[in-house]
VOBABA-502904 format. One record per residue (C-alpha): residue number from 1; residue in three letters; x, y, z. Coordinates in steps of 0.2 Angstrom, whole numbers. Each point is the difference from the previous one (the first is absolute). Layout:
<pts>
+-----+------+-------+-------+-------+
| seq | type |     x |     y |     z |
+-----+------+-------+-------+-------+
| NUM |  ALA |     X |     Y |     Z |
...
+-----+------+-------+-------+-------+
</pts>
This chain:
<pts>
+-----+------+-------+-------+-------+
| seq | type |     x |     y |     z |
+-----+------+-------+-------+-------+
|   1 |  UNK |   410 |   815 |   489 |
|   2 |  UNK |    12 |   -13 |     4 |
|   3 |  UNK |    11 |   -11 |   -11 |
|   4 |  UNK |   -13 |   -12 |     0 |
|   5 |  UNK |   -15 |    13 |    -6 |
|   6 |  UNK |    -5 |    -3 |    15 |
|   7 |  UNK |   -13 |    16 |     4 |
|   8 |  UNK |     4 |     6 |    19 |
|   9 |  UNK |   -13 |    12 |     9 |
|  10 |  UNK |     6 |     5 |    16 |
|  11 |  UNK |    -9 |     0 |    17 |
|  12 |  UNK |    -3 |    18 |     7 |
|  13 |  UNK |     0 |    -3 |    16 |
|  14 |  UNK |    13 |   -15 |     7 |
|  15 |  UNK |    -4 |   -10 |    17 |
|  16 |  UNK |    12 |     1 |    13 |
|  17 |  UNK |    13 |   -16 |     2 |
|  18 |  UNK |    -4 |   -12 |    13 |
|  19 |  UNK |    17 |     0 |    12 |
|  20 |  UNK |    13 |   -15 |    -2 |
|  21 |  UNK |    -4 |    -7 |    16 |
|  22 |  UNK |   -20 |     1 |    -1 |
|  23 |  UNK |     1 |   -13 |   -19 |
|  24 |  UNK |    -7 |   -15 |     2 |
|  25 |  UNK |    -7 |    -9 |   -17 |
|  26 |  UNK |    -9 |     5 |   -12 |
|  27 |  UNK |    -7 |    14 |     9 |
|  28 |  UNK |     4 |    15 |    -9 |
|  29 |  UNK |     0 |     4 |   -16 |
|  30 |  UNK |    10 |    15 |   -11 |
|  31 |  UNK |    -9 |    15 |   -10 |
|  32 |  UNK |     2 |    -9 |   -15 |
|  33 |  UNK |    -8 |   -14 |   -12 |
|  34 |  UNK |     2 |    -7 |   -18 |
|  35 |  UNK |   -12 |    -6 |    -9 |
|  36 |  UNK |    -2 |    -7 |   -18 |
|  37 |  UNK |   -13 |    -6 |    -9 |
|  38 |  UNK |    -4 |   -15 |   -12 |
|  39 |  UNK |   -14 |    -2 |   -15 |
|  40 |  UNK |     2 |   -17 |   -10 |
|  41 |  UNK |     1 |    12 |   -15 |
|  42 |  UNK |    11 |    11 |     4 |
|  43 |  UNK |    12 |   -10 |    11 |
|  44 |  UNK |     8 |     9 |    17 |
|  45 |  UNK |    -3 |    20 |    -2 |
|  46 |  UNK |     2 |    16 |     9 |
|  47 |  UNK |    13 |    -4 |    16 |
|  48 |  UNK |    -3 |    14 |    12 |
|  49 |  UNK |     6 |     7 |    17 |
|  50 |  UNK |   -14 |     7 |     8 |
|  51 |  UNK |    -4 |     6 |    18 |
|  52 |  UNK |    -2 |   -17 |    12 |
|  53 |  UNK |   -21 |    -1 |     2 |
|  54 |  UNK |   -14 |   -12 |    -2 |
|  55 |  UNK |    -2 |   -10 |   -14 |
|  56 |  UNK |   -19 |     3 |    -9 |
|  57 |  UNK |    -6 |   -17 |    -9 |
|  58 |  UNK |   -17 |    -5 |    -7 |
|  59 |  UNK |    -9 |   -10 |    12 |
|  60 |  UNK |     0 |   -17 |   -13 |
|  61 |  UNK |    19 |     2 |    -1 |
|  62 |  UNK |     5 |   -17 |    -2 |
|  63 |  UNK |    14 |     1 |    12 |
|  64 |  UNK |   -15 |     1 |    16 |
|  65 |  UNK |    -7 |   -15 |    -6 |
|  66 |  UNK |    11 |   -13 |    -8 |
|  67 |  UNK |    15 |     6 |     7 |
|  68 |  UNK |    13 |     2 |   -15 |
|  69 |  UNK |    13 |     9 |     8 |
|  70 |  UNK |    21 |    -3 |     1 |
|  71 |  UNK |    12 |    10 |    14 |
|  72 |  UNK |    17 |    -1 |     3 |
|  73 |  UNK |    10 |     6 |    14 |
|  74 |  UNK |    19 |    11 |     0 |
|  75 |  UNK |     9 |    13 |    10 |
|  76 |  UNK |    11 |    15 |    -4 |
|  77 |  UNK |    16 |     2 |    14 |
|  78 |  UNK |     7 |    15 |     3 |
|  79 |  UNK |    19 |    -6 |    -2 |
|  80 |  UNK |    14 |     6 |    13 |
|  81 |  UNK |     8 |    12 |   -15 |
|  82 |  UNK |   -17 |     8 |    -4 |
|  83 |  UNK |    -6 |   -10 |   -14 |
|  84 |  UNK |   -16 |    -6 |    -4 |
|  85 |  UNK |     0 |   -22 |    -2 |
|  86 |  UNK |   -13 |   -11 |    -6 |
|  87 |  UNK |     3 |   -18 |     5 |
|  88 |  UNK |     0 |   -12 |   -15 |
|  89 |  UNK |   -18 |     8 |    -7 |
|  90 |  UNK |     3 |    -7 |   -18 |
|  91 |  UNK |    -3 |   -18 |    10 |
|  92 |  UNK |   -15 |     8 |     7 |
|  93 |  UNK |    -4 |     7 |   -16 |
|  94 |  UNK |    -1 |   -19 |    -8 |
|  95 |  UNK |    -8 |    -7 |    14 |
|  96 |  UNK |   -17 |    13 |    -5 |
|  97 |  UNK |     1 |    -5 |   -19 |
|  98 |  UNK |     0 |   -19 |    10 |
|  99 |  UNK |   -15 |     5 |     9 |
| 100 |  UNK |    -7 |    10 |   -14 |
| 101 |  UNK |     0 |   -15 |   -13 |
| 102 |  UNK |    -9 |   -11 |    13 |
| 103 |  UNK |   -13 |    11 |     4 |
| 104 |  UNK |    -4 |     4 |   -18 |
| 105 |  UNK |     5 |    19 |     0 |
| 106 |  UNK |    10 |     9 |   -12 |
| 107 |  UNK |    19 |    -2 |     2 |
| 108 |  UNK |    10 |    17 |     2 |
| 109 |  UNK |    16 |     5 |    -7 |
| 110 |  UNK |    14 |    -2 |    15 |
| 111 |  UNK |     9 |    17 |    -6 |
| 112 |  UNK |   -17 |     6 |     0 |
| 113 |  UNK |    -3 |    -4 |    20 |
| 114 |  UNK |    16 |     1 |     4 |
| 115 |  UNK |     1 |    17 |    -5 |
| 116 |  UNK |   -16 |     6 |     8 |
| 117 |  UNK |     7 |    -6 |    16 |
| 118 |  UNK |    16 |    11 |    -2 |
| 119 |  UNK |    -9 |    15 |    -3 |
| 120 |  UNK |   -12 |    -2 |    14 |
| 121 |  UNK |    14 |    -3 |    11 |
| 122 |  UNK |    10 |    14 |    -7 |
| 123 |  UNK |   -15 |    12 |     2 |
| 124 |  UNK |    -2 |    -8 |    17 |
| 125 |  UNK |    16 |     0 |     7 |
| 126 |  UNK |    -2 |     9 |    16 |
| 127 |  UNK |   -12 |   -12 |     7 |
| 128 |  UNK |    16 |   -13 |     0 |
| 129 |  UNK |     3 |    -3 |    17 |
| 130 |  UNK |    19 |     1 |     7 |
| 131 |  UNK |    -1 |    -8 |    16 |
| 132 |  UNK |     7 |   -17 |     2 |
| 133 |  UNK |   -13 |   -15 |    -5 |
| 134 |  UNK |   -13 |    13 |    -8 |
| 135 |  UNK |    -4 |     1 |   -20 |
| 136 |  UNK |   -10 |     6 |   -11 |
| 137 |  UNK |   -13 |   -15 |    -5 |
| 138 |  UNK |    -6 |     0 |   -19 |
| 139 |  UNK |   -17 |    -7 |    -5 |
| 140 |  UNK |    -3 |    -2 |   -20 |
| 141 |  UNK |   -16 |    -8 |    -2 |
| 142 |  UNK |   -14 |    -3 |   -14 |
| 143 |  UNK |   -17 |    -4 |     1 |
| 144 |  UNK |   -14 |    -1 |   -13 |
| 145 |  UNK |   -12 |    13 |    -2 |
| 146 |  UNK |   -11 |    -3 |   -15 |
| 147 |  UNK |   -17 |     1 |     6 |
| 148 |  UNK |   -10 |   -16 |    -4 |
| 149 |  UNK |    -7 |   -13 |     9 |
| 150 |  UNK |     6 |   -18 |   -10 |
| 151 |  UNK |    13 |   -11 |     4 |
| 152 |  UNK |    14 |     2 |   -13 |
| 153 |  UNK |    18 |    10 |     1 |
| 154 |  UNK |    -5 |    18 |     0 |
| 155 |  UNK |     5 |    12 |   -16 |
| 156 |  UNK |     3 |    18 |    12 |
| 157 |  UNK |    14 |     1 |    14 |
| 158 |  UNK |     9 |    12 |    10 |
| 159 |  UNK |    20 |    -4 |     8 |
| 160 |  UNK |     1 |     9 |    16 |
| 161 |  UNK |    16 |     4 |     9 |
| 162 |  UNK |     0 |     7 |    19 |
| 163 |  UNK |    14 |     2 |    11 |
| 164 |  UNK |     0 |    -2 |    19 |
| 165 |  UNK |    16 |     5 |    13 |
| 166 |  UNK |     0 |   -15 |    10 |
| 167 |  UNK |     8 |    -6 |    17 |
| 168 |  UNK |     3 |   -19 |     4 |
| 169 |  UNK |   -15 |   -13 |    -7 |
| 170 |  UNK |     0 |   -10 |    19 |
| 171 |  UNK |     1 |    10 |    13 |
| 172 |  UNK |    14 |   -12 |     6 |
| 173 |  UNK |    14 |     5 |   -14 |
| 174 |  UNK |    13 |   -10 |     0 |
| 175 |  UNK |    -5 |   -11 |    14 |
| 176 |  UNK |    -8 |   -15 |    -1 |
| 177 |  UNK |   -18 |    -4 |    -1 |
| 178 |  UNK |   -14 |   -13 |     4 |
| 179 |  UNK |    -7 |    -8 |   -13 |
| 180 |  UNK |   -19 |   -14 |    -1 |
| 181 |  UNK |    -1 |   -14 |   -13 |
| 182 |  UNK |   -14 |     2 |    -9 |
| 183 |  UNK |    -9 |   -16 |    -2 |
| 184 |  UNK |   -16 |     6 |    -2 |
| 185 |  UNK |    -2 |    13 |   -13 |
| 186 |  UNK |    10 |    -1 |   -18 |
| 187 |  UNK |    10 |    14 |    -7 |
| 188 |  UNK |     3 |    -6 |   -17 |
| 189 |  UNK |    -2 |   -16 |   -12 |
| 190 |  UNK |    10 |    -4 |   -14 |
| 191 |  UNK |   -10 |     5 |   -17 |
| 192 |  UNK |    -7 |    15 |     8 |
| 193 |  UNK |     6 |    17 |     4 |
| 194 |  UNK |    14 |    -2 |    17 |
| 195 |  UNK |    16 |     3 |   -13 |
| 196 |  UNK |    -7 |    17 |    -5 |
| 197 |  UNK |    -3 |    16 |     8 |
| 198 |  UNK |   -19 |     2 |     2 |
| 199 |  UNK |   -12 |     9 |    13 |
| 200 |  UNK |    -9 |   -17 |     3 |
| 201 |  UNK |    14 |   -11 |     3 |
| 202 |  UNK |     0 |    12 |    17 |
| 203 |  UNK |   -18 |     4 |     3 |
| 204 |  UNK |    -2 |   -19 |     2 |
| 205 |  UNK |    15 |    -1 |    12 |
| 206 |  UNK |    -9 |    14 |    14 |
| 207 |  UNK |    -9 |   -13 |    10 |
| 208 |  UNK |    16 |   -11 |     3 |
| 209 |  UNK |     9 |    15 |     6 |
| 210 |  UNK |   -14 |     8 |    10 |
| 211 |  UNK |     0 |   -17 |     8 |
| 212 |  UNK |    21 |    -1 |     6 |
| 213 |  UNK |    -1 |    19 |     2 |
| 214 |  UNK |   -14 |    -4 |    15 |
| 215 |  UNK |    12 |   -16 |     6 |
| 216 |  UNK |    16 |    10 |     2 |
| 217 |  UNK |     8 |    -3 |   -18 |
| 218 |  UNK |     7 |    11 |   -11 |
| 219 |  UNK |    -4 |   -10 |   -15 |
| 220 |  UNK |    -7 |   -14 |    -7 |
| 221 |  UNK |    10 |   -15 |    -9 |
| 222 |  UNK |    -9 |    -7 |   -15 |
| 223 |  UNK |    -1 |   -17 |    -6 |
| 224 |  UNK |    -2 |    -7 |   -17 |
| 225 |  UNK |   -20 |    -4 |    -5 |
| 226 |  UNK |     1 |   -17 |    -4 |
| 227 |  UNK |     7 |    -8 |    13 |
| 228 |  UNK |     3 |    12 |    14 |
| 229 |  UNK |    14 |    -6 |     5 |
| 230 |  UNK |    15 |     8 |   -11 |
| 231 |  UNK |     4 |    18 |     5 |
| 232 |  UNK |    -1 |    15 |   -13 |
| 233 |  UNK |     2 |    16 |     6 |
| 234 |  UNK |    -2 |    12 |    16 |
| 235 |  UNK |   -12 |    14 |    -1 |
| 236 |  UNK |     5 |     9 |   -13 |
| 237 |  UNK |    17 |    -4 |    -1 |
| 238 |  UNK |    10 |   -15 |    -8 |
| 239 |  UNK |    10 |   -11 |    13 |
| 240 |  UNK |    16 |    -9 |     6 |
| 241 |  UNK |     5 |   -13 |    12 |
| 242 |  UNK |    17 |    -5 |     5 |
| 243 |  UNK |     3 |   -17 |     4 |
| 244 |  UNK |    18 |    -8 |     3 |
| 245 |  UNK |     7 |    16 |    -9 |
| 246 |  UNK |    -9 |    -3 |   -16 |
| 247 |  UNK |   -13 |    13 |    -2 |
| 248 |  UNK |   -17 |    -7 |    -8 |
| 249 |  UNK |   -15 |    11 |   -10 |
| 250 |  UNK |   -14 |    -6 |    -7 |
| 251 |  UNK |     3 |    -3 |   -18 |
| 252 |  UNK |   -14 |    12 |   -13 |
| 253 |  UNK |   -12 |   -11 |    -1 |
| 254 |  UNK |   -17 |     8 |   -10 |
| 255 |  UNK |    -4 |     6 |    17 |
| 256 |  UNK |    15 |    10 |     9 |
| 257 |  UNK |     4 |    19 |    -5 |
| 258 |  UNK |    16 |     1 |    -8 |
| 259 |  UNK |     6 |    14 |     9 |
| 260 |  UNK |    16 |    10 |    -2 |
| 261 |  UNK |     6 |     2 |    15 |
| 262 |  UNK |     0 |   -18 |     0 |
| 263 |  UNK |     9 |    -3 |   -16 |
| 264 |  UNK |    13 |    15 |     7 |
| 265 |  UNK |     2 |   -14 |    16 |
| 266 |  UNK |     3 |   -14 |    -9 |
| 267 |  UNK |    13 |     8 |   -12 |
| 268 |  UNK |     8 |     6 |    16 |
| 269 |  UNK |     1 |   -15 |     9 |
| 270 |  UNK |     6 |    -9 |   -16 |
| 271 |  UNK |    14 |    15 |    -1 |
| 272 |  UNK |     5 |    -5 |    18 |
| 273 |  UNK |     2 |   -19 |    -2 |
| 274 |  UNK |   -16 |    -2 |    11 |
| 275 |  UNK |    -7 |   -17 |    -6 |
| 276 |  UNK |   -21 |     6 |    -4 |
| 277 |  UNK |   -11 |   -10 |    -9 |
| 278 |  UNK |   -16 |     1 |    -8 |
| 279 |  UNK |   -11 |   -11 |     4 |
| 280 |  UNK |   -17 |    -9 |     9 |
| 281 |  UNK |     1 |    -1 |    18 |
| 282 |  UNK |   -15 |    -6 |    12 |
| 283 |  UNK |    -3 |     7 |    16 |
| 284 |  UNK |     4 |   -17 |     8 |
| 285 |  UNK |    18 |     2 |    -6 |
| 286 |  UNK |     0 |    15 |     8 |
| 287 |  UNK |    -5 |    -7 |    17 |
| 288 |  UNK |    12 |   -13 |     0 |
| 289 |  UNK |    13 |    12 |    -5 |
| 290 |  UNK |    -4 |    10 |    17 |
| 291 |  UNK |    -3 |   -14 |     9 |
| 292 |  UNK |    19 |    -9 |    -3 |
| 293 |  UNK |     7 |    20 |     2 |
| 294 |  UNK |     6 |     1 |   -21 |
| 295 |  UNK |   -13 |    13 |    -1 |
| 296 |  UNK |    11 |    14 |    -1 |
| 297 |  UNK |   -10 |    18 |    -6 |
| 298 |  UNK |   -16 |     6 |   -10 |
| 299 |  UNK |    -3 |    12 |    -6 |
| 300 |  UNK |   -10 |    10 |   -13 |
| 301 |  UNK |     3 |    10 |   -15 |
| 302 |  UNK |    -9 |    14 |   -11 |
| 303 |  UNK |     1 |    19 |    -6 |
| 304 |  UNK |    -9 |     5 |    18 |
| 305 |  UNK |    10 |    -6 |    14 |
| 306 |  UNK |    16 |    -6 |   -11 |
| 307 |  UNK |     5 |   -17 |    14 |
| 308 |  UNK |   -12 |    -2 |    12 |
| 309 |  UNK |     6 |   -13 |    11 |
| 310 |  UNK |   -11 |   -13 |    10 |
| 311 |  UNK |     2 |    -2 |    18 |
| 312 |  UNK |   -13 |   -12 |     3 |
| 313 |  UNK |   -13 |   -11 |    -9 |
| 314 |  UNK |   -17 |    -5 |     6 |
| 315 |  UNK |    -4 |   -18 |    -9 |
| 316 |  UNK |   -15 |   -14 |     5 |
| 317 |  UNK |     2 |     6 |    16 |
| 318 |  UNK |    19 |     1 |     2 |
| 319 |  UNK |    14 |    15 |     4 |
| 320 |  UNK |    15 |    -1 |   -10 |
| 321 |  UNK |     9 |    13 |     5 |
| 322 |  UNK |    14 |     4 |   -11 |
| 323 |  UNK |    18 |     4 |     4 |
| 324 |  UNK |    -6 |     7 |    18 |
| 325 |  UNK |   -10 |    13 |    -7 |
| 326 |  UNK |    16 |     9 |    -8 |
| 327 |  UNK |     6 |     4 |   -18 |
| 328 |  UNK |     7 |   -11 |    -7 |
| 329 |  UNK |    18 |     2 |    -9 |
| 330 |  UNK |    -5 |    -2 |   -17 |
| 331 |  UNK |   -17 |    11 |     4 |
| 332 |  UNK |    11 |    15 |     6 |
| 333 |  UNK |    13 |    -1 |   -13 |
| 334 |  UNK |   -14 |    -1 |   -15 |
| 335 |  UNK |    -9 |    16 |     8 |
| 336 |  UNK |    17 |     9 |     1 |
| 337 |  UNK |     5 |    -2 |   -17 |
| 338 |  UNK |   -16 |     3 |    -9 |
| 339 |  UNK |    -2 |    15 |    10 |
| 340 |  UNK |    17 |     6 |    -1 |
| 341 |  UNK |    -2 |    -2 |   -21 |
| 342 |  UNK |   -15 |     9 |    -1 |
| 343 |  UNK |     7 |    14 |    12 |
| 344 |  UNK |    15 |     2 |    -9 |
| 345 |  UNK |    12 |    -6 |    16 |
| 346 |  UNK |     4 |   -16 |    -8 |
| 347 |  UNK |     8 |    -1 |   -20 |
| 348 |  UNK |   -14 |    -7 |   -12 |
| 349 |  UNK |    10 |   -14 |    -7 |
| 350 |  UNK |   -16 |    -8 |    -8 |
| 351 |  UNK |    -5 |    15 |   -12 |
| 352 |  UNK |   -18 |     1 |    13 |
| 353 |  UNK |     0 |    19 |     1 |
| 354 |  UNK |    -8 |    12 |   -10 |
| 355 |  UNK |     3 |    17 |     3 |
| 356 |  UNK |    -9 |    13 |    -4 |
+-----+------+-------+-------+-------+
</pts>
């Protein structure tokens, strides 16, 4: 029983651990699971930790046909001094009850979740990796699973957590990769789901990425849905630009994630006496940016990859390949600091960590 009353029942067998070098993402996944469940009479109730196996649901479930579900998206580090760190989870923690009250499902109590991640990480902690750029990836979800066939907020629910030792999210690391504007398909509108955490959000995002995948691209950069023209995020990830030193975002918007890696970016660029602004910015201002040579780096943010930094951008037709296809100062030192704070081999000025 842990300090939570959490009930644990432990695997009898264990699976063997994949090898630091053989991780890719999200590939493998620990002995371990929690679950909870809730009932709109009795509130959240009975948080276990269970053997890690497949999840029995009523066919009319409503999560398989109207989709209410929320996820979020953290990692543990196994620090240089042999501690266990979380990265900033309470921010990851709000960012579900965001997602939650959007999507009609009962709000959970932060010390609640924050404390079922702990102790699954705790009861996990020999999947954490050590090797250098590996982590141990932490999935909480819910998802509805009162069984009835009518459109309305569903009264039954389950909170999942998995865990996953991952290796790098691009199979580039640190180096830069090639991203295509997507002017066909749309990610997001504002009013809708795009600023929350929700399975469809991505399931409607597949075919753009299939599409640069089979063109050479890495990603796909997605524009705003009203006029196609402003840029929002890239793939999965929030993004930057540096222009004339002055490094630009997309301002939240309805639409955009607010994610915490980038609100850790823009606090440390702000610590540094970097200009960054929030902001709209078109895909226009971008190519004549490039083409009078002020367009200085790119680069992507999110819990995933940290900084991925773009090299080049495929848009109406035209290369803009950025910063020769190299990292980018301000790309390099980002990644090198968030990094070194969630390993341990920087000082956590911020208050960010939480150990374990």
């Amino acid at each position: 029983m842990s300090q939570f009353n959490f009930t644990v029942s432990e695997v009898m067998t264990k699976k063997p651990k994949p090898l630091s070098d053989q991780l890719t993402f999200g590939k493998y996944f620990t002995d371990h699971m929690f679950v909870m469940e809730y009932h709109h009479q009795k509130g959240w109730y009975d948080g276990q930790i269970i053997p890690y196996q497949p999840i029995t649901l009523d066919p009319a479930s409503m999560i398989f046909h109207y989709g209410q579900t929320v996820f979020e998206g953290l990692k543990a580090y196994a620090a240089a001094d042999g501690e266990i760190q979380l990265f900033r989870p309470d921010e990851n923690i709000k960012r579900l009850n965001r997602s939650n009250e959007r999507m009609c499902i009962p709000q959970i109590d932060p010390e609640l979740a924050l404390g079922a991640i702990k102790e699954l990480v705790k009861f996990e902690k020999d999947w954490i990796p050590n090797a250098e750029g590996t982590s141990l990836y932490i999935r909480p979800f819910i998802i509805a699973t009162e069984p009835f066939l009518g459109i309305a907020p569903a009264k039954q629910y389950k909170f999942i957590i998995i865990l996953s030792p991952v290796g790098s999210y691009y199979k580039e690391g640190i180096n830069p990769i090639k991203i295509a504007v997507e002017s066909e398909y749309i990610r997001a509108i504002k009013g809708g789901t795009g600023e929350v955490k929700t399975a469809g959000n991505y399931a409607g995002s597949l075919i753009a990425q299939e599409k640069a995948e089979q063109n050479g691209f890495s990603q796909v950069l997605w524009l705003d849905g009203y006029e196609k023209k402003y840029i929002e995020e890239v793939g999965s990830m929030n993004v930057f630009f540096k222009i004339d030193g002055e490094v630009i975002t997309p301002a939240l918007n309805g639409s955009i994630l607010a994610g915490v890696t980038r609100k850790s970016v823009i606090q440390l660029l702000k610590h540094w006496n970097i200009p960054v602004t929030e902001r709209r910015i078109s895909v226009e201002e971008i190519e004549i940016a490039h083409q009078e040579g002020r367009l200085e780096e790119a680069f992507g943010a999110g819990t995933a990859a940290v900084i991925s930094p773009i090299g080049e951008l495929s848009c109406n037709d035209n290369k803009l390949v950025i910063n020769d296809h190299q990292t980018g100062e301000i790309s390099k030192r980002l990644y090198d600091t968030i990094t070194g704070i969630q390993y341990g081999n920087l000082e956590d000025t911020f208050g960010w960590i939480d150990k374990i």
